[in-house]
C-alpha positions in Angstrom: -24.7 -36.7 -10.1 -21.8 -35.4 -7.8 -23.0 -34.7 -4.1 -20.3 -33.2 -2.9 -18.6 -33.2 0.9 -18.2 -29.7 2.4 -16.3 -28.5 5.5 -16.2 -24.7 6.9 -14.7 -23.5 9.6 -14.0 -19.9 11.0 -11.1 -18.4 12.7 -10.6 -15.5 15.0 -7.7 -13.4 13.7 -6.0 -10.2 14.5 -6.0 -7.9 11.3 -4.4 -9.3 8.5 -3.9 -8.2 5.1 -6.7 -9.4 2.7 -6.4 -11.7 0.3 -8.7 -13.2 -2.5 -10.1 -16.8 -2.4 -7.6 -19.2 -3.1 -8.1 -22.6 -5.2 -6.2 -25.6 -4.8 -6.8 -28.8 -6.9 -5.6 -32.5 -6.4 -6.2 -35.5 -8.5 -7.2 -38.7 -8.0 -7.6 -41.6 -10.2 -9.6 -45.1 -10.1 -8.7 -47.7 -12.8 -11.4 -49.5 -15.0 -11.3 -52.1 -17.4 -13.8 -53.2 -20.1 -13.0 -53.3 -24.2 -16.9 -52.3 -24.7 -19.0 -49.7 -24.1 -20.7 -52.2 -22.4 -18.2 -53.1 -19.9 -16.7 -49.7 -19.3 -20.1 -48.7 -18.3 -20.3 -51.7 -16.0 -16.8 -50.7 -14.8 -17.9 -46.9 -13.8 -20.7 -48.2 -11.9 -18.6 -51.3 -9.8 -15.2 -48.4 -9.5 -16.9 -44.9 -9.1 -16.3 -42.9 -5.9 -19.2 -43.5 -3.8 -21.2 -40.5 -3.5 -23.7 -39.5 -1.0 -25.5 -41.1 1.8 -26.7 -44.1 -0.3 -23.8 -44.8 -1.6 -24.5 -44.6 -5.4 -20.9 -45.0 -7.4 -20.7 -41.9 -10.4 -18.1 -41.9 -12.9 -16.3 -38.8 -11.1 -16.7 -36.9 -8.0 -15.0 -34.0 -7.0 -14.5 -33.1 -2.7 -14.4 -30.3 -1.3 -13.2 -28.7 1.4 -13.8 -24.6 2.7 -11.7 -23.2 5.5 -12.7 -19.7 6.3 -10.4 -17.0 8.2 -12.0 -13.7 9.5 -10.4 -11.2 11.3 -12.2 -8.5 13.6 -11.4 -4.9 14.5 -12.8 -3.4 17.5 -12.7 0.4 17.6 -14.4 3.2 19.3 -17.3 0.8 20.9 -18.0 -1.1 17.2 -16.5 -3.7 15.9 -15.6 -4.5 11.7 -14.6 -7.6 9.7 -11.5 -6.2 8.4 -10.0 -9.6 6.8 -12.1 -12.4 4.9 -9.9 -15.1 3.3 -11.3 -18.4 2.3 -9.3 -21.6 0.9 -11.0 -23.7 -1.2 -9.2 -27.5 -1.5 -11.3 -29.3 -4.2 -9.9 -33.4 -4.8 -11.0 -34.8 -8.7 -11.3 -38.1 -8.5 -11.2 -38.8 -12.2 -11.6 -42.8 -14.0 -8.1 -44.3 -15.5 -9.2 -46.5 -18.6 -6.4 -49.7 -18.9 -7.7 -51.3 -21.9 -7.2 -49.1 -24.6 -5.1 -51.4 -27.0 -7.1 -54.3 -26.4 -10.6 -52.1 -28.2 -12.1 -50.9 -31.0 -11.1 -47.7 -32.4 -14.6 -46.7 -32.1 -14.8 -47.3 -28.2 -11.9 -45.7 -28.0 -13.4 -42.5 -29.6 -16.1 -42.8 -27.5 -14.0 -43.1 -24.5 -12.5 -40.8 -25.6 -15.7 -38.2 -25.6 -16.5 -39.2 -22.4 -13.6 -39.0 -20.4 -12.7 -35.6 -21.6 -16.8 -34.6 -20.8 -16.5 -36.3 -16.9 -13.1 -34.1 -16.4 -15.2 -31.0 -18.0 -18.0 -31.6 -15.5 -15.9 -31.8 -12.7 -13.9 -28.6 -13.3 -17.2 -26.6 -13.4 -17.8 -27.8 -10.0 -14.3 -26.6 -8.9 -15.7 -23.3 -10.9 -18.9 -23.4 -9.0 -17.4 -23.3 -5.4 -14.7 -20.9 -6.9 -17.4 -18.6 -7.2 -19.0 -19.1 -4.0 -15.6 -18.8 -2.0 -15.6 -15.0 -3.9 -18.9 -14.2 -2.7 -18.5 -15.2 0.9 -15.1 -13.1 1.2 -17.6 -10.1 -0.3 -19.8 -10.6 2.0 -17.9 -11.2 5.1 -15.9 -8.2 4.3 -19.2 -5.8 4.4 -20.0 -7.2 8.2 -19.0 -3.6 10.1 -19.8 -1.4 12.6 -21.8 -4.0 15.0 -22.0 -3.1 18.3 -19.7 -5.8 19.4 -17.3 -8.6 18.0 -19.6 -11.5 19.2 -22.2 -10.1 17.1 -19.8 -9.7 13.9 -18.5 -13.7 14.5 -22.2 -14.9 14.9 -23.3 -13.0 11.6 -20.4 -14.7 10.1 -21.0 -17.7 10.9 -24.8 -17.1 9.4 -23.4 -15.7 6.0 -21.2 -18.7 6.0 -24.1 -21.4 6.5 -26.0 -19.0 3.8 -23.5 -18.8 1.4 -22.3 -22.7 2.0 -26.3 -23.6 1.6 -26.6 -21.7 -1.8 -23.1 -23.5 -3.0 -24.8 -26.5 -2.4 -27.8 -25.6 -4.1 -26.4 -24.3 -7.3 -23.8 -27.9 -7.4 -26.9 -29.6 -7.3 -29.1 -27.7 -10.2 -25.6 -28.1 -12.2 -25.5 -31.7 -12.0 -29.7 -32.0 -12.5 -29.8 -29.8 -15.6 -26.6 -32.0 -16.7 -27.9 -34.9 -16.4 -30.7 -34.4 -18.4 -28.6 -32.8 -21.1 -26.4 -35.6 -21.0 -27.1 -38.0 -23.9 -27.4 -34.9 -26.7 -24.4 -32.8 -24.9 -22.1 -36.4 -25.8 -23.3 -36.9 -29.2 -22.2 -32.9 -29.5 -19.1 -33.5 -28.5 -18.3 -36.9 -30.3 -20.0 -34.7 -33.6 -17.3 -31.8 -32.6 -14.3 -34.2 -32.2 -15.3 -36.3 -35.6 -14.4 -32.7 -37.5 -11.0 -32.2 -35.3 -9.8 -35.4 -36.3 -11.1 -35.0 -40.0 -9.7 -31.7 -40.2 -6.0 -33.1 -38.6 -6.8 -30.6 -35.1 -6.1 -33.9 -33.1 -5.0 -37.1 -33.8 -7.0 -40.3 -34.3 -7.6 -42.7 -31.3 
């Protein structure tokens, strides 16, 4: 449901100490209205972030940009990746609800459901490239002994396409198999929050 905007770049460096991938997270919000299931449906489709090349409005999107450092060594004629950091800055943009006191309690469970099931979805993504950043660090890192550093920065720059062209892949299966999963996953969850509130876990909406 989520296409998501990607941007890698690589960097020359002298030998620096390595570091893991790092994660940073922003949020952004987009208000909707409605005091019906019907309308805050209406709402998510009018206020979404716009997502792909057509355009299509979702009711959450999470960006994301990669920046990639490597740093080279050259010694006795061959040359190593000796540093691979990459920074992952992923933007949530996440749907505000302003009519809360104006519905039913039962939209507002529902809401409820849903909103806490769109944040869900978009932290997996965050997960997703997460775990992509950590495998493109491993793999830079095992770049060594190539006759040169020009060869070491172009097969960086292929495992970075590779890796970046799998991430995309496995964002896209994510939000396929979830969006055919989506109508039982909600009724799961609304099922699994009826017996919180029940049970006093959380209060009532």
């Amino acid at each position: 449901m989520k296409k998501l905007v990607l941007a890698a770049g690589i960097v020359a460096l002298a030998s620096l100490p390595s570091h893991g991938a790092s994660m940073s997270r922003t949020y952004t919000y987009f208000t909707i209205g409605g005091t019906t299931l019907e309308e805050i449906e209406g709402e998510l489709k009018k206020r979404g972030p716009q997502v792909g090349s057509a355009g299509s409005r979702h009711p959450g999107a999470t960006r994301m940009e990669f920046t990639t450092r490597v740093g080279y060594s050259e010694s006795k004629g061959r040359c190593n990746v000796v540093e691979a950091n990459v920074q992952v800055k992923a933007n949530m943009i996440l749907p505000r609800w302003n009519r809360r006191k104006r519905a039913s309690g039962e939209t507002r469970f529902v809401w409820d459901t849903l909103s806490a099931d769109i944040r869900r979805h978009e932290e997996s993504h965050v997960v997703i490239a997460r775990n992509h950043a950590r495998q493109m660090e491993q793999e830079l890192l095992n770049i060594r002994n190539e006759a040169n550093c020009e060869v070491a920065q172009e097969k960086a720059a292929a495992t970075t396409a590779r890796v970046l062209a799998a991430h995309d892949k496995a964002q896209d299966d994510f939000d396929r198999i979830e969006g055919i999963n989506f109508e039982r996953r909600l009724m799961r969850l609304m099922d699994y929050r009826m017996e919180r509130i029940e049970s006093g876990k959380i209060p009532p909406s």
